[in-house]
C-alpha positions as CSV (number, residue, x, y, z in Angstrom):
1,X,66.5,63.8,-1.8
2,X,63.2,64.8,-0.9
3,X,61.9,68.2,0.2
4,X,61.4,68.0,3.9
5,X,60.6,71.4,4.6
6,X,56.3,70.5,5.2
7,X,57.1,67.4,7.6
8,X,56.1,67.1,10.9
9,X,58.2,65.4,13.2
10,X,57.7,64.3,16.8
11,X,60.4,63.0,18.7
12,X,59.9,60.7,21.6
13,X,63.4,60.5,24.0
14,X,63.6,60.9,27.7
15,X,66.9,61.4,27.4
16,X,67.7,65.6,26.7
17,X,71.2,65.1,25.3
18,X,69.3,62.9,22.8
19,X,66.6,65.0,21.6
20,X,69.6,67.9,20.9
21,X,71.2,65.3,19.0
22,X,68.0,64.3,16.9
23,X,66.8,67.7,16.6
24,X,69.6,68.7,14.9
25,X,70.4,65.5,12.6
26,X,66.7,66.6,11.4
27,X,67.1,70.3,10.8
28,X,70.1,69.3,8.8
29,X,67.6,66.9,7.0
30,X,65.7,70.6,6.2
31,X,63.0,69.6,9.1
32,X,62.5,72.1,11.2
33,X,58.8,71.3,12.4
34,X,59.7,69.7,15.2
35,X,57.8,68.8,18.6
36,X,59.1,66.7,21.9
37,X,57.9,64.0,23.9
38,X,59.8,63.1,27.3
39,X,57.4,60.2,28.0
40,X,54.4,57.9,26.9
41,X,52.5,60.2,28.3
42,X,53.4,63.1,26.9
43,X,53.7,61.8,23.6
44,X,49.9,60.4,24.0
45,X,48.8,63.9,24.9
46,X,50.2,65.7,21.9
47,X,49.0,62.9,19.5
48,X,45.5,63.6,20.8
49,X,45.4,66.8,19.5
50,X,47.6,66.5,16.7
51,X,48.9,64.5,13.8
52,X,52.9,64.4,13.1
53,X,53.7,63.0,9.7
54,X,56.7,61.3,11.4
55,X,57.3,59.6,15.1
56,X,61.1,59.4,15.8
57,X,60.2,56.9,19.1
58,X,63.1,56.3,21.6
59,X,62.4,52.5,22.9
60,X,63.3,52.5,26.2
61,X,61.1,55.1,27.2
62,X,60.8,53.5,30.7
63,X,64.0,55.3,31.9
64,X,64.6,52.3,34.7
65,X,61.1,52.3,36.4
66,X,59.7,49.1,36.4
67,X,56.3,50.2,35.2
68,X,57.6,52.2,33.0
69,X,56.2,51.4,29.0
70,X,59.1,50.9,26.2
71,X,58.6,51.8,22.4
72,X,56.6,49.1,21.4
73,X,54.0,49.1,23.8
74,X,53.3,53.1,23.4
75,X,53.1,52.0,19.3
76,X,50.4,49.2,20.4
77,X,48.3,51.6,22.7
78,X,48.7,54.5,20.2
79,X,47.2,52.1,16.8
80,X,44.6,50.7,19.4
81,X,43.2,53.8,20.3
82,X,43.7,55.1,16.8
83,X,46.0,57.9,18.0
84,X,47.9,57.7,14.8
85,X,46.7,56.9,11.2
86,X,48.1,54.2,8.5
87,X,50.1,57.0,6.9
88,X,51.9,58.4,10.2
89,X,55.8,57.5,9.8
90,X,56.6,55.9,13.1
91,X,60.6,54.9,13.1
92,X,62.0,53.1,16.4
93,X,65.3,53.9,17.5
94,X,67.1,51.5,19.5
95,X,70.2,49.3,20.2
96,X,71.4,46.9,18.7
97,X,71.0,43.8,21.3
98,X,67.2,45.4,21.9
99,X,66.2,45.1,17.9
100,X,67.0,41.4,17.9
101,X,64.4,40.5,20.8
102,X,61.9,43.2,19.7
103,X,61.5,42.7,15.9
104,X,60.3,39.0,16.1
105,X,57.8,39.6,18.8
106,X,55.8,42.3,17.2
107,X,52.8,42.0,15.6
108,X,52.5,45.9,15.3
109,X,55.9,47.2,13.4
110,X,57.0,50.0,13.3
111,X,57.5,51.9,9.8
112,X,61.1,51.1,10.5
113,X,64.1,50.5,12.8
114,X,67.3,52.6,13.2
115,X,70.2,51.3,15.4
116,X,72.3,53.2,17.8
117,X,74.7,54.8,16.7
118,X,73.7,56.2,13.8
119,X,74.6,59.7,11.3
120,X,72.3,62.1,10.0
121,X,73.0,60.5,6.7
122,X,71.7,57.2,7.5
123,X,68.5,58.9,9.8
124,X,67.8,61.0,6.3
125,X,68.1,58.0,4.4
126,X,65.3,56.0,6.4
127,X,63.4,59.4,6.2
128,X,63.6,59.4,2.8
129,X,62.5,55.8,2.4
130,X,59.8,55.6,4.6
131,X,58.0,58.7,2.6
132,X,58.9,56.7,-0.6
133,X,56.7,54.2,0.9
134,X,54.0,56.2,2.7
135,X,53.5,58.1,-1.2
136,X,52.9,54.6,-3.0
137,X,50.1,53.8,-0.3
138,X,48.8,56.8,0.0
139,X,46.0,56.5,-2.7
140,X,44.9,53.2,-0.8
141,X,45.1,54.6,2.7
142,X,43.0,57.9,1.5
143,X,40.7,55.4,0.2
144,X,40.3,53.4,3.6
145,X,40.0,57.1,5.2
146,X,37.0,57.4,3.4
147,X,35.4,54.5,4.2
148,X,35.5,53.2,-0.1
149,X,37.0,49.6,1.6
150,X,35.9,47.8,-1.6
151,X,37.9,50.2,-4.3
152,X,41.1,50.3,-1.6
153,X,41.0,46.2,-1.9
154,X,41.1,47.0,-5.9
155,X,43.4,49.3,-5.9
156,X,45.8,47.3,-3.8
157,X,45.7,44.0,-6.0
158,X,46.4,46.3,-8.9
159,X,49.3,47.8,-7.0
160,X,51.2,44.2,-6.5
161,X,51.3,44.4,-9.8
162,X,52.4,47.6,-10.4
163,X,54.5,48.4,-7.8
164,X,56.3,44.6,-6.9
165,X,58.7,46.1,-4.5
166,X,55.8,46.5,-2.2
167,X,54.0,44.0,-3.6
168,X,53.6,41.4,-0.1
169,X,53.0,44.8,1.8
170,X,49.8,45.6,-0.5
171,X,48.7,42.3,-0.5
172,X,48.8,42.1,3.3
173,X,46.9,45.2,3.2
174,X,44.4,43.3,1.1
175,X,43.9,40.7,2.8
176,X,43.6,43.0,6.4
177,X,40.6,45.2,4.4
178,X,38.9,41.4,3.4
179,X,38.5,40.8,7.1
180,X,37.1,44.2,8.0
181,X,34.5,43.6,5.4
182,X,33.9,39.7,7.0
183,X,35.0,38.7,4.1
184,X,36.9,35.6,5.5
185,X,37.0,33.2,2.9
186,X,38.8,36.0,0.6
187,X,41.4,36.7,3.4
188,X,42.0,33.3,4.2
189,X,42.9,33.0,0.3
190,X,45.4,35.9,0.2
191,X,46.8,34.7,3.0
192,X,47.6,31.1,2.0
193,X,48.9,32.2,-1.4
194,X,51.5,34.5,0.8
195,X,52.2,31.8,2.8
196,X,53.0,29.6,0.2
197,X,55.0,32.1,-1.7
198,X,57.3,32.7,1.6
199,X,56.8,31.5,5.0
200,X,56.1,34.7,7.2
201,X,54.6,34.8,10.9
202,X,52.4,38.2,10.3
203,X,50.5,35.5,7.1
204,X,50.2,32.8,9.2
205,X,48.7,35.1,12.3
206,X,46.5,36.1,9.7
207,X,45.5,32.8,8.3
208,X,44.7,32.0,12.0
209,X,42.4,34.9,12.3
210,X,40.4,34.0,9.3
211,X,40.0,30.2,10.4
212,X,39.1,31.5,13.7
213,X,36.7,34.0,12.7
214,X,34.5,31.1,10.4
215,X,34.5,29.0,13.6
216,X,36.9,26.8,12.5
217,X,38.4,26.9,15.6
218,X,40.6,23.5,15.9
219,X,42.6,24.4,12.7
220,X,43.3,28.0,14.3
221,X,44.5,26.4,17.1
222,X,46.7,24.0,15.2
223,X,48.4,26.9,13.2
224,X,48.7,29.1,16.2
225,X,50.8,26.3,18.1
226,X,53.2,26.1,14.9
227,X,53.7,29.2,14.6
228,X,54.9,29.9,18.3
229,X,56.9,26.8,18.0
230,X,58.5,28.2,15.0
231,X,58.7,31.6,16.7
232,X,58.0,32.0,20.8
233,X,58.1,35.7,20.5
234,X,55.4,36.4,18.3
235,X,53.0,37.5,20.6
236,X,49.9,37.8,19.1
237,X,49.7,34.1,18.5
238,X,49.2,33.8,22.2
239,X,46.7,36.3,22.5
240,X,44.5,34.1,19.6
241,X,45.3,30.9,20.9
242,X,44.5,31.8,24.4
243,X,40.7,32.9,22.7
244,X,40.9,29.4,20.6
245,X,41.0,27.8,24.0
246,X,38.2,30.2,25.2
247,X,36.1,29.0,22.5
248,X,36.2,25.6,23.5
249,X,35.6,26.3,26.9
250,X,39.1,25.2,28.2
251,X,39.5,28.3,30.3
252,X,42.6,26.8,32.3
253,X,44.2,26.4,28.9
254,X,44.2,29.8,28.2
255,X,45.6,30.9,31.5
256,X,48.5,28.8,30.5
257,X,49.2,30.1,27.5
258,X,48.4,33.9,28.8
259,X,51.0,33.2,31.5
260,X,53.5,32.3,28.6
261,X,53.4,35.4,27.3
262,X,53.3,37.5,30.4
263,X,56.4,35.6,30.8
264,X,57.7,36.6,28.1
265,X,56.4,40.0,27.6
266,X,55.2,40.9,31.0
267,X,54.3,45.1,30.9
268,X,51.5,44.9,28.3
269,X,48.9,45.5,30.3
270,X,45.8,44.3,27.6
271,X,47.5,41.0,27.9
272,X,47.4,41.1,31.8
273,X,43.9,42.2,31.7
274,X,42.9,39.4,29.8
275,X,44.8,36.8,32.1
276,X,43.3,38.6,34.9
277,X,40.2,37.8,33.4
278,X,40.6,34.3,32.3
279,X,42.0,33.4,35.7
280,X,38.8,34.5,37.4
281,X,36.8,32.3,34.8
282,X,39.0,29.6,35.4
283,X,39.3,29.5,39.0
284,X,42.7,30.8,40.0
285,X,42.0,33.9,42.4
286,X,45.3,33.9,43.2
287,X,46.7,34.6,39.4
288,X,43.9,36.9,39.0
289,X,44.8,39.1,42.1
290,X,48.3,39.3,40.6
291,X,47.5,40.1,37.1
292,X,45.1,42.9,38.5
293,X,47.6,44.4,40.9
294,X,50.2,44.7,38.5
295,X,47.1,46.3,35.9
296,X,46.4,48.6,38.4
297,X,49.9,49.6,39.2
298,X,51.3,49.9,36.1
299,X,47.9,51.9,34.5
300,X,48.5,54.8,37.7
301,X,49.6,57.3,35.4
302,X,48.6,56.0,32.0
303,X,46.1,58.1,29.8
304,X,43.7,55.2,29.4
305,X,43.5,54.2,32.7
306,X,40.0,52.2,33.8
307,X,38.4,51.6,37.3
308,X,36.7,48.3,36.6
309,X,40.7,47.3,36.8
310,X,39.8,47.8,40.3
311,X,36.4,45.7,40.5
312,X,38.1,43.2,38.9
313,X,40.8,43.3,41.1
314,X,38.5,43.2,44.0
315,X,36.5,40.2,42.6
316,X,39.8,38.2,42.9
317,X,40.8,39.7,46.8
318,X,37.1,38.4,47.8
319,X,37.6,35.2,46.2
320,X,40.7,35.0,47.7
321,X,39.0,35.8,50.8
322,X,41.2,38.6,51.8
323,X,38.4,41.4,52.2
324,X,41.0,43.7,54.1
325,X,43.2,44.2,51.2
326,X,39.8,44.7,48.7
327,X,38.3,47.9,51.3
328,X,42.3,49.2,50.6
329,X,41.2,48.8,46.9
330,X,38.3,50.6,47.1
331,X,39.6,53.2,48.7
332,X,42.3,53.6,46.2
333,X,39.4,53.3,43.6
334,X,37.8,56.3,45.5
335,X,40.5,58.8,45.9
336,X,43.4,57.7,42.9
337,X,40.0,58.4,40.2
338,X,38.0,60.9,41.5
339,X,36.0,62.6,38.8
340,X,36.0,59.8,36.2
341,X,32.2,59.5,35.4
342,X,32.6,55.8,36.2
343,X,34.0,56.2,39.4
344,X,31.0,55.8,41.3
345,X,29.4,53.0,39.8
346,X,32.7,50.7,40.2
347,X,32.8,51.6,43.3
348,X,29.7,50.7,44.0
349,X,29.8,47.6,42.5
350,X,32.9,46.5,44.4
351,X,31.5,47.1,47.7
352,X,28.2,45.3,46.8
353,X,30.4,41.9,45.8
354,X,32.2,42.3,49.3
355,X,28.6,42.3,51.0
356,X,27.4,40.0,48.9
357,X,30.8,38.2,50.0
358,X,30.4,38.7,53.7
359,X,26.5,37.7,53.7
360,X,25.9,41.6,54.5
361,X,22.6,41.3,52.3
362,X,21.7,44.8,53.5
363,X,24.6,46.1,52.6
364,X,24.7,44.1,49.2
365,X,21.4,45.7,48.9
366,X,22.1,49.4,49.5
367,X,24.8,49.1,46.9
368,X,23.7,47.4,44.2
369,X,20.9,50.1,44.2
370,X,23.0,52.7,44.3
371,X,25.0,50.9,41.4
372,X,22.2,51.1,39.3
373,X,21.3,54.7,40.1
374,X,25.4,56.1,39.7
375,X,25.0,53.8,36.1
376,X,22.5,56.4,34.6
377,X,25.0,59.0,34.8
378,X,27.9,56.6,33.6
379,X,29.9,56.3,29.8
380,X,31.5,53.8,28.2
381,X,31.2,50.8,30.9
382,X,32.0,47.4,29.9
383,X,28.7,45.0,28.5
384,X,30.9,42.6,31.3
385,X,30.4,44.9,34.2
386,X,27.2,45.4,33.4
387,X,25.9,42.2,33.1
388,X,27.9,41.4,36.4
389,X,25.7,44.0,38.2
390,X,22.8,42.1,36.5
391,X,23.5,38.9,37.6
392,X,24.3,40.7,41.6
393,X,20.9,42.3,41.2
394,X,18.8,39.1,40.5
395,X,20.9,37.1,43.2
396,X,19.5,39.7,45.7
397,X,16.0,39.6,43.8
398,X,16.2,43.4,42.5
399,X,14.5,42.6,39.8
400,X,13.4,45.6,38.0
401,X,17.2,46.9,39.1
402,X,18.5,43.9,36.8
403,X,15.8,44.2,33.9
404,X,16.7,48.5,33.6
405,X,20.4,47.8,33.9
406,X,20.0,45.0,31.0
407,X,17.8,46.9,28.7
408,X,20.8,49.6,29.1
409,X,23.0,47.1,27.9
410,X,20.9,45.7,25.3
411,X,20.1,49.2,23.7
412,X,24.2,49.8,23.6
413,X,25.4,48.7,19.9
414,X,28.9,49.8,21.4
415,X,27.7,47.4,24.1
416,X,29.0,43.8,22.9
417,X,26.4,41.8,24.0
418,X,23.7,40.5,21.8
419,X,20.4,40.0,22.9
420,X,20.0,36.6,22.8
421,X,23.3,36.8,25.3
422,X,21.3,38.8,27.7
423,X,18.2,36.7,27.8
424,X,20.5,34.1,28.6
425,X,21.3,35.7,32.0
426,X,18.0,35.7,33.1
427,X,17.3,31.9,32.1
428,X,20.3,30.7,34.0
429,X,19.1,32.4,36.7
430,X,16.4,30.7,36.8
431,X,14.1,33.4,35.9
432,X,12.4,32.9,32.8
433,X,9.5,35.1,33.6
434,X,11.9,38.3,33.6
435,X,13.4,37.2,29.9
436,X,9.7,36.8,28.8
437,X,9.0,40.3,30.5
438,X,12.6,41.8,28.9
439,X,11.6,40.1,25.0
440,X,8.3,42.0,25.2
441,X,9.4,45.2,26.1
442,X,11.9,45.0,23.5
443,X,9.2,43.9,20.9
444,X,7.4,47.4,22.0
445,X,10.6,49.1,21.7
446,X,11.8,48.2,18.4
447,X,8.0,48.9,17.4
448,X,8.6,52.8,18.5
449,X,11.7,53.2,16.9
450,X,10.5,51.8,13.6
451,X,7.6,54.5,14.1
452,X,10.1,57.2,15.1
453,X,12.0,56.5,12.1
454,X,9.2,57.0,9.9
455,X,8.8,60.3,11.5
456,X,12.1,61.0,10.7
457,X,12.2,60.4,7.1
458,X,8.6,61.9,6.4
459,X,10.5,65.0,8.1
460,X,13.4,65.1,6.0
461,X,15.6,63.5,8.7
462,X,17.0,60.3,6.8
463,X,20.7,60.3,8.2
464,X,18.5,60.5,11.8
465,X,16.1,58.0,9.9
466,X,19.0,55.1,9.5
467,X,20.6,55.9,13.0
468,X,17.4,55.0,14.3
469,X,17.4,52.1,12.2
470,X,20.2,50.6,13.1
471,X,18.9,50.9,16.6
472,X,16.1,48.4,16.4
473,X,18.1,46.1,14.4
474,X,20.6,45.8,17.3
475,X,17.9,44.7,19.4
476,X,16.4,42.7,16.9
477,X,19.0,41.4,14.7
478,X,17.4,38.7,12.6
479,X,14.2,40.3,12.2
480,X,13.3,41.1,8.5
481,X,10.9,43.7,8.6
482,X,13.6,45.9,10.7
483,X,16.0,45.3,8.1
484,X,14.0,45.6,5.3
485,X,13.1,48.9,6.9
486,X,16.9,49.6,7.4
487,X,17.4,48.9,3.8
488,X,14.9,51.3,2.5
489,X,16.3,54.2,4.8
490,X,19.9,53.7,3.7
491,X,19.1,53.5,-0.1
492,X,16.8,56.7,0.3
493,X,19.6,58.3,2.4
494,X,21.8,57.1,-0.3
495,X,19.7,58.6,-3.3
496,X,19.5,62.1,-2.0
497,X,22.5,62.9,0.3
498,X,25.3,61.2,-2.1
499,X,27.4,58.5,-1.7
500,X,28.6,57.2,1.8
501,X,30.9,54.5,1.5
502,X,31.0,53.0,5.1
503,X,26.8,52.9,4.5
504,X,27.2,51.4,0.9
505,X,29.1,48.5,2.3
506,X,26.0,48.3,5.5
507,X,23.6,48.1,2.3
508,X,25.1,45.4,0.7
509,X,25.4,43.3,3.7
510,X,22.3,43.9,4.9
511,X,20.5,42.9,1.5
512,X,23.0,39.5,1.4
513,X,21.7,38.2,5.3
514,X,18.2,39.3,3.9
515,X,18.8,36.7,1.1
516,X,19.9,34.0,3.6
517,X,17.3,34.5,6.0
518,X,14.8,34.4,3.2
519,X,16.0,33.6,-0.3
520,X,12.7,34.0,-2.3
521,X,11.6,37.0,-0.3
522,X,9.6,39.4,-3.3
523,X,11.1,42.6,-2.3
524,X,15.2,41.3,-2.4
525,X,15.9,41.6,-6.5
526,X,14.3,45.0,-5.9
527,X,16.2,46.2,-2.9
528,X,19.4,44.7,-5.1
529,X,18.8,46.4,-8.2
530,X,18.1,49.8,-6.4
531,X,21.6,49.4,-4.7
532,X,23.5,48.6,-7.8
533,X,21.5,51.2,-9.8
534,X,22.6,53.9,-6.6
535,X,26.2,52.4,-7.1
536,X,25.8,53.7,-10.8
537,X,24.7,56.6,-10.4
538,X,27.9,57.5,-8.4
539,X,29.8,56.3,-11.4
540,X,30.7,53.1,-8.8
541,X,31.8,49.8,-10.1
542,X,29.3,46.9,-9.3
């Protein structure tokens, strides 16, 4: 047995006779560092401001209420906002008749499952197993912690080898770190040779990915279809094939299959987001409404909740033509987040499309304005929303409203729209003269940062030198000099200030598009040979 004595435990149960029972099946365990969780909520809060080593999760954590979240979604919200690392221990404790519909439908599993009823004998046995585990991976998930992505990948194809009974596990692992790196080709490869080794739906998901990801979009699709025929309950295949669908521009397609697994799974509330979304682009302002509405209700007390829920909610009530209900969900917007920095600026923008809506062009007008003012003071808005109020600005012919809101969007690398994508907007609108206007003043703008990162460096300032950097290259992805520039920075910052994994692997990938946008360019064996010589001096592999 191992020594328990340093773990961390957190225990997620609504239920108080539970959390007795589990409290003391651990301190018999010798765990005594134990913390409780009634709720999601809860549980969301303490995991924001501290790690456990180990999640005991109670799966119906809804307790009856119909918005309530179960096990499985709090593990999906809590890896997608990064609340707990690769090596946190999360086991799921549930019945029975609940672990046979749960285990083939998730695409995020836990660490492990224990059924109800169970002794402290069989709860210290998983315990002891699932640190068994977390100690073989550890070396590879400090690794990833660090940013080294390229030695974790070698250390993990040497541990199939060493370590077989894990073997699948580190490949998967492998083949997860190729696709961070965009390295498709090498995922796609590690995930056909599991595939062919033993059918499994997390390898063929991830084959899917890797085919989708190199465009190859009608193969995707093609896999994604077997694999939900093979297994309905996998539902991350519907989330991809609903974007395969996207891709092609079938947007009623991708309702369809959205609605499936709402259907199915119907209190995740990414997935109704998204068909709220895809209904809107589709047509169906009736689906929208009701995906929003039940967003909206079922995010009240969540941790992560987000007021464009309620713009896009209102989007779908003015379609609908029901401007009565949208003013109640504005007013909702207004008093249920008060004091969320975006707050204003949805708001705004909600009662701008019901002017717009009405033909109120005054009223349009005095919003939108007041949109753009309440978006200076603003964090973290969607590249969607913003590029909405865009479009709402050059419909009413605001246009230096629509060109200060898109350079704001175009000057956001967190942003997710390229620049190419935001010219667009203003040459389907028919106004090419404002996406001349907006490519100049970027041209001027990626001049001064190039400047100001000279500065910088000349000043000693080369971690403030590359941030810069990578500044102008987001507004000017394919252009050489700026990367060239970028290049320099990074190897200089690289050359005095040590080794910096994540940047290493920026390096590298800048120098490769350098060689496909210009193969015979004089400076790239240089800028290569000063990255593998910076590699050496680090004692790094090549």
């Amino acid at each position: 047995m191992h020594d328990n004595s340093n773990l961390s435990v957190l225990v997620i149960d609504p239920n108080p006779g539970m959390r007795g029972s589990l409290q003391n099946m651990l301190v018999q365990s010798n765990i005594t560092k134990i913390e409780f969780a009634v709720s999601s909520g809860t549980a969301i809060r303490q995991l924001s401001k501290r790690s456990f080593d180990i999640v005991l999760c109670e799966y119906d954590l809804g307790s009856g209420q119909e918005n309530g979240q179960d096990g499985q979604q709090l593990l999906e919200d809590l890896r997608h906002h990064k609340l707990i690392g690769l090596w946190t221990i999360f086991i799921m404790i549930t019945s029975e008749g609940v672990y046979s519909k749960v285990v083939s439908a998730a695409e995020l599993t836990p660490t492990d499952y224990i059924l109800k009823p169970f002794t402290v004998d069989v709860l210290s046995q998983r315990i002891d197993r699932a640190i068994e585990r977390r100690t073989a991976f550890l070396p590879v998930y400090q690794m990833i912690g660090q940013g080294n992505l390229r030695e974790a990948i070698r250390s993990c194809a040497a541990a199939e080898s060493a370590l077989p009974r894990y073997a699948t596990e580190f490949a998967r692992l492998r083949a997860e770190l190729h696709m961070s790196l965009g390295e498709l080709n090498d995922a796609e490869s590690v995930y056909a040779a599991i595939l062919a080794a033993k059918p499994a739906g997390w390898a063929q998901l991830g084959l899917a990915r890797a085919l989708f990801e190199q465009d190859r979009v009608e193969e995707a699709e093609a896999a994604l279809t077997k694999l939900i025929a093979d297994n309905p309950k996998f539902m991350a295949a519907y989330d991809l094939l609903a974007r395969c669908y996207e891709a092609r521009g079938v947007a009623n397609r991708a309702q369809r299959v959205l609605e499936d697994a709402v259907a199915i799974s119907p209190h995740m509330v990414r997935r109704l987001r998204r068909l709220g979304e895809v209904a809107l682009d589709a047509g169906d302002p009736a689906m929208a409404e009701k995906s929003f509405k039940q967003v909206v209700a079922k995010a009240k007390y969540s941790e992560f909740r987000d007021p464009e829920d309620h713009v896009n909610l209102v989007r779908a009530l003015v379609k609908k033509g029901d401007s009565v209900q949208a003013g109640g969900v504005v007013r909702d917007l207004e008093k249920s987040l008060r004091g969320n920095p975006n707050t204003d600026v949805c708001k705004a923008v909600a009662l701008g499309v019901m002017h717009e809506a009405s033909g109120n062009k005054a009223g349009a007008l005095s919003e939108l304005t007041n949109a753009v003012k309440a978006l200076r003071g603003s964090t973290g808005l969607s590249g969607k929303l913003r590029v909405g109020l865009v479009r709402s600005c050059l419909n009413n012919r605001l246009d230096d409203e629509a060109s200060e809101v898109m350079l704001g969007v175009m000057n956001d690398v967190n942003g997710g729209v390229s620049t190419q994508q935001a010219i667009d907007v203003f040459v389907k609108a028919g106004r090419a003269d404002l996406a001349e206007g907006i490519g100049a003043r970027l041209k001027v703008q990626v001049l001064e940062l190039m400047n100001l990162a000279t500065e910088k460096a000349n000043m000693g300032d080369l971690k403030g030198a590359v941030h810069t950097l990578l500044e102008a290259l987001h507004m000017a992805p394919s252009n050489l000099p700026v990367m060239l520039a970028l290049v320099d920075a990074i190897l200089r910052q690289l050359g005095e200030l040590g080794w910096d994994h994540p940047l290493g692997e920026q390096c590298r990938a800048h120098i490769e598009t350098i060689r496909k946008l210009d193969p015979a360019h004089p400076r790239l064996a240089d800028l290569h040979a000063s990255y593998l010589a910076a590699r050496r001096k680090y004692g790094l592999a090549g």
